[in-house]
N, C-alpha and C positions, 0 to 999 in steps of 0.2 A: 235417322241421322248417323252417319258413320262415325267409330269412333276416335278418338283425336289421335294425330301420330305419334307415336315415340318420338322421345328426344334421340337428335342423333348422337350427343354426347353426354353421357352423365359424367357428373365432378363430384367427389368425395374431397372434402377439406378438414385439414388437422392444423388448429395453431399450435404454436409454444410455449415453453415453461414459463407458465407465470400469466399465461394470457385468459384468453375461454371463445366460446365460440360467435360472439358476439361482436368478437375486433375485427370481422368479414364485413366491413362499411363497407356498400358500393358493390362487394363482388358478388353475389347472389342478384343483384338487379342488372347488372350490366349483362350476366352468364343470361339467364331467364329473356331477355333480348334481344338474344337468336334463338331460342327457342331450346333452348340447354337446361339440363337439371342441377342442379345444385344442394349438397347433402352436407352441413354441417358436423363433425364429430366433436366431440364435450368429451377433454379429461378429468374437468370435475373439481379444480383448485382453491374455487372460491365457494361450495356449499352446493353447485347445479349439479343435478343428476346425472352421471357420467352418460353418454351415448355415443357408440360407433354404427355408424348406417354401411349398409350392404350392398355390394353390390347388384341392379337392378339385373331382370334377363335381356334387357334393351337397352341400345346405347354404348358408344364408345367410352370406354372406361378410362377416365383420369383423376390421375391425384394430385393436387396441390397441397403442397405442405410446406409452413414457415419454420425454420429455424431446428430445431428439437422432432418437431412433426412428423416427420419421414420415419424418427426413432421410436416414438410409441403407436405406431399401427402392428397390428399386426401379419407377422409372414404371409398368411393365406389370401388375405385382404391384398397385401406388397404386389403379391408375384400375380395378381390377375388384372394390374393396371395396364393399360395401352400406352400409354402416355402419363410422363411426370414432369410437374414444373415445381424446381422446388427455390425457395424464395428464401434468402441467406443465409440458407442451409451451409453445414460440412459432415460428413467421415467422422474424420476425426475432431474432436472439440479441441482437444489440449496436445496440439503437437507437439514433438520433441524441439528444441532447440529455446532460442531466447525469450520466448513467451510464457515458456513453460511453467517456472515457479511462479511468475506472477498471478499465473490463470489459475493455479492451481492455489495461492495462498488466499485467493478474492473469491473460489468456490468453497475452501474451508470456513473461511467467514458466512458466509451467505449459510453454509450447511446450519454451522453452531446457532446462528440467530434463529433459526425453525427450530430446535431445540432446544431453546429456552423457553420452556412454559410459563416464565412471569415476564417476560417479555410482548409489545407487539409486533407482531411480524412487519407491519405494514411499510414501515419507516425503511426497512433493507429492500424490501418490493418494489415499493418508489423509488430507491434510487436506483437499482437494476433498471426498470422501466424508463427513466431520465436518460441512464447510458445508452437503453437501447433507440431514443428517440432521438439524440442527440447525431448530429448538430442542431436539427428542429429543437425548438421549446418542445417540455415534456407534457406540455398542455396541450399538446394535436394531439395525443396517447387518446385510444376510444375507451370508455370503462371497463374495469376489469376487476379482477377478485383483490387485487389492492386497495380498490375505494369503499369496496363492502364493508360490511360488519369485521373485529378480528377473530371473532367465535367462528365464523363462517369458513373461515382459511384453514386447508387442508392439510393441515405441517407435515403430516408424516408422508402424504403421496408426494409433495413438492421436495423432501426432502430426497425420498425413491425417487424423485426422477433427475433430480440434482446429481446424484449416485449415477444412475444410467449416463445424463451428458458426460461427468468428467470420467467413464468408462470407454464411452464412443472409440473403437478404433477404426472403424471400415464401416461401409453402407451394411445399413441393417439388413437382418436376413429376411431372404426374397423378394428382396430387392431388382427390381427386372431391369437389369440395365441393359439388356439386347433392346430394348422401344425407345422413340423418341421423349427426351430429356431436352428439357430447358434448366438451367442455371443462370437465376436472377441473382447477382451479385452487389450488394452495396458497398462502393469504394470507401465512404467514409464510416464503417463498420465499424462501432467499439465493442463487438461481444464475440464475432467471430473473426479473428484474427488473419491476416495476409495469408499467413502459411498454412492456415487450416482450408483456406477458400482454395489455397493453389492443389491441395491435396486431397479434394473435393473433385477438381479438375482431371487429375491423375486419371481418379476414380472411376471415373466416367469421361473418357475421353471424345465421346461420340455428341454429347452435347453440345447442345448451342447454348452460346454464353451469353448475356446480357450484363453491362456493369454501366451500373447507373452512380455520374460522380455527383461528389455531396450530397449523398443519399445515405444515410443512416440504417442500423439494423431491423426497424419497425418499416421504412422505407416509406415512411411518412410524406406526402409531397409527391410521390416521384409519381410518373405515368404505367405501374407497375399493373394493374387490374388492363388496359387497353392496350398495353405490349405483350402479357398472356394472353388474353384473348388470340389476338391476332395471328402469335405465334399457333394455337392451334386451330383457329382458320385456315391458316395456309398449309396446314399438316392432314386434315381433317374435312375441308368444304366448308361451304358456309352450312 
């Protein structure tokens, strides 16, 4: 019996702050039904074993990343993708202009409550996660290391990586922006702001954009797993 083909595209996926690798409802079965690989990466927030998978010798390499995602892989991993769709990502998190103090007094907050050791974290988690589901109920949100245990919550990595977003100035290093790029954008976005999407764009000018209205920053609802796809169908073959 010969043995089975490679896939022609493998997918490396990274959520964001505050998520884990488990909020991939959907897209691991729909990839796997063209006959696509699919590799979950774990930063580890809520108690799970941190994991970054590798890239395979087989298969077109892409990364999907939400939000924060694209910022905690690493360069070596970054610069040997073919293709990236990144899903309400930006550059920059806290751009300069009218955004700025507020984004930056609602990270200060968020920081101190992980730094309170007789505190629970959970109650700042959820409502991060509300803003980010919002205008959907926060009740589509898939579970995550805010509904766990609070011993399980990682304070000091979520806090490190709190640090890294409100750092963000440009696409992480090795970042390969000479390949095709999608940018999934949500219009009705409360965590990553107008100006930060527009300078996303800047960024990467070569992209194809996608802006999905009344669609929130979890992007809950929207047709977003069957408009990636498709996009790299058309890029890629079936």
């Amino acid at each position: 019996m010969p043995p089975p083909e490679p896939p022609s595209l493998q997918v490396i996926a990274m959520h964001g702050w505050a998520g884990d690798a488990a909020g991939w409802i959907g897209w691991p079965e729909a990839f796997h039904a063209e006959g696509w690989s699919w590799r979950s990466a774990e930063r580890g927030y809520g108690g799970a074993t941190p994991r970054l998978p590798q890239w395979e010798p087989r298969g077109r390499r892409v990364l999907i990343a939400h939000s924060l995602g694209p910022h905690l892989m690493p360069p070596e991993l970054l610069a040997r993708a073919e293709a990236v769709v990144l899903l309400a990502s930006f550059a920059r998190f806290v751009p300069q202009g009218p955004a700025e103090r507020r984004l930056r007094t609602a990270l200060d907050g968020m920081a101190a409550a992980l730094a309170d050791t007789d505190a629970d974290p959970r109650p700042m988690l959820k409502s991060f996660l509300a803003e980010a589901a919002a205008p959907q109920p926060a009740e589509g949100m898939p579970p995550g290391p805010a509904e766990g245990p609070a011993e399980a919550i990682e304070r000091a990595l979520l806090r490190r990586d709190l640090e890294l977003l409100r750092r963000t100035t440009s696409l992480p290093r090795g970042f390969p922006s000479a390949v095709p790029v999608l940018l999934v954008e949500a219009a009705a976005d409360r965590i990553v702001v107008p100006e930060a999407r527009e300078l996303l764009r800047q960024a990467l000018p070569q992209a194809d954009v996608i802006r999905l209205e009344g669609t929130g920053h979890a992007l809950l609802g929207s047709p977003v797993i069957d408009l990636s796809r498709d996009w790299l169908k058309d890029r890629f073959g079936p």
